[in-house]
N, C-alpha and C positions, 0 to 999 in steps of 0.2 A: 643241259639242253639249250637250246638256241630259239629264241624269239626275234620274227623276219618281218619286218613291215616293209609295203610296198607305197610308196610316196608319186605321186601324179602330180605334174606340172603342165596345167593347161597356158598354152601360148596367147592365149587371148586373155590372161590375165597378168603379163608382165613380169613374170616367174624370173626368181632368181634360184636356179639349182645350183650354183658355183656357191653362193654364200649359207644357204642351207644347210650343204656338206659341209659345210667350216662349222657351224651352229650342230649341227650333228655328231659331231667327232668331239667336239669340246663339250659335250651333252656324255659322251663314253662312248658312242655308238660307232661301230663298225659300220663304214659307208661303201655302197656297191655304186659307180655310175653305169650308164646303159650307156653298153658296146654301140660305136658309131654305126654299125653295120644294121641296127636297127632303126638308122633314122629315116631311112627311104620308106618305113611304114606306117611312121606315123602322121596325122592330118595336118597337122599344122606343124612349119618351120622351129619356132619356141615350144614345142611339147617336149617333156622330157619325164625320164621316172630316175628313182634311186631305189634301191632297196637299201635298208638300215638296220643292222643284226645287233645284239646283244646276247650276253650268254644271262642262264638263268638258272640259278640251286632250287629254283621250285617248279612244280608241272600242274600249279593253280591258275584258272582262268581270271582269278583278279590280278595276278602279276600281269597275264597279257593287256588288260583292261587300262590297267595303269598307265604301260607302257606305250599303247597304244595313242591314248589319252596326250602323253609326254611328249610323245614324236608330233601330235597332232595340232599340239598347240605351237610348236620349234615353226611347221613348214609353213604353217599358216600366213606367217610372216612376207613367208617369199613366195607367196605366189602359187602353194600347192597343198593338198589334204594327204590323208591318209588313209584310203578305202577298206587297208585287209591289216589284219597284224594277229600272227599266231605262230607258236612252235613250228619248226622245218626240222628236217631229217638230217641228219652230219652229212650226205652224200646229195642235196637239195644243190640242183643247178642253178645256178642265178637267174634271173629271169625267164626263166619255163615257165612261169605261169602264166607273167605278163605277153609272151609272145609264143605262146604255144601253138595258136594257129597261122603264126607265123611262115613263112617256105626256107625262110634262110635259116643254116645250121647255125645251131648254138654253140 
């Protein structure tokens, strides 16, 4: 199974997502950035999200916990939290969640 955190980068705090993804991938993490096509929706110019996947041999909510934990302490760095982090589905869209009430197709 696959464990998904969703990473927020608020513009008003100086976010660095480019070095994040470098710190996330050298962490094992598989890095998603957010499709440009979503940037017309978000508030501020510097907002930005990643999603950051791993895969996982166990279906315990202390591995999410951990992981969670893991990712949260990596973004913090540059400028971003980690709000969600849980099991996705193999067939899980990339940011559907984040921009589900979004108008533009995914």
């Amino acid at each position: 199974m696959k464990i998904m955190a969703t990473i927020v980068f608020s513009g008003d705090l100086n976010p660095d997502p480019d070095a994040a993804a470098v710190a996330l991938r050298k962490a094992g993490y598989e890095v998603r950035r957010m499709p440009e096509k979503f940037r017309p929706t978000l508030a501020h110019p510097r907002d930005d999200f990643i999603e950051a996947l791993i895969e996982s041999d166990g279906s315990d909510d202390k591995i999410v916990d951990a992981i969670w934990k893991e990712i949260d302490t990596i973004v913090d760095q540059y400028g971003a939290l980690c709000p969600q982090c849980g099991f996705v589905a193999a067939n899980y869209i990339p940011f559907s969640d984040v921009f589900r009430d979004c108008d533009l197709a995914i």
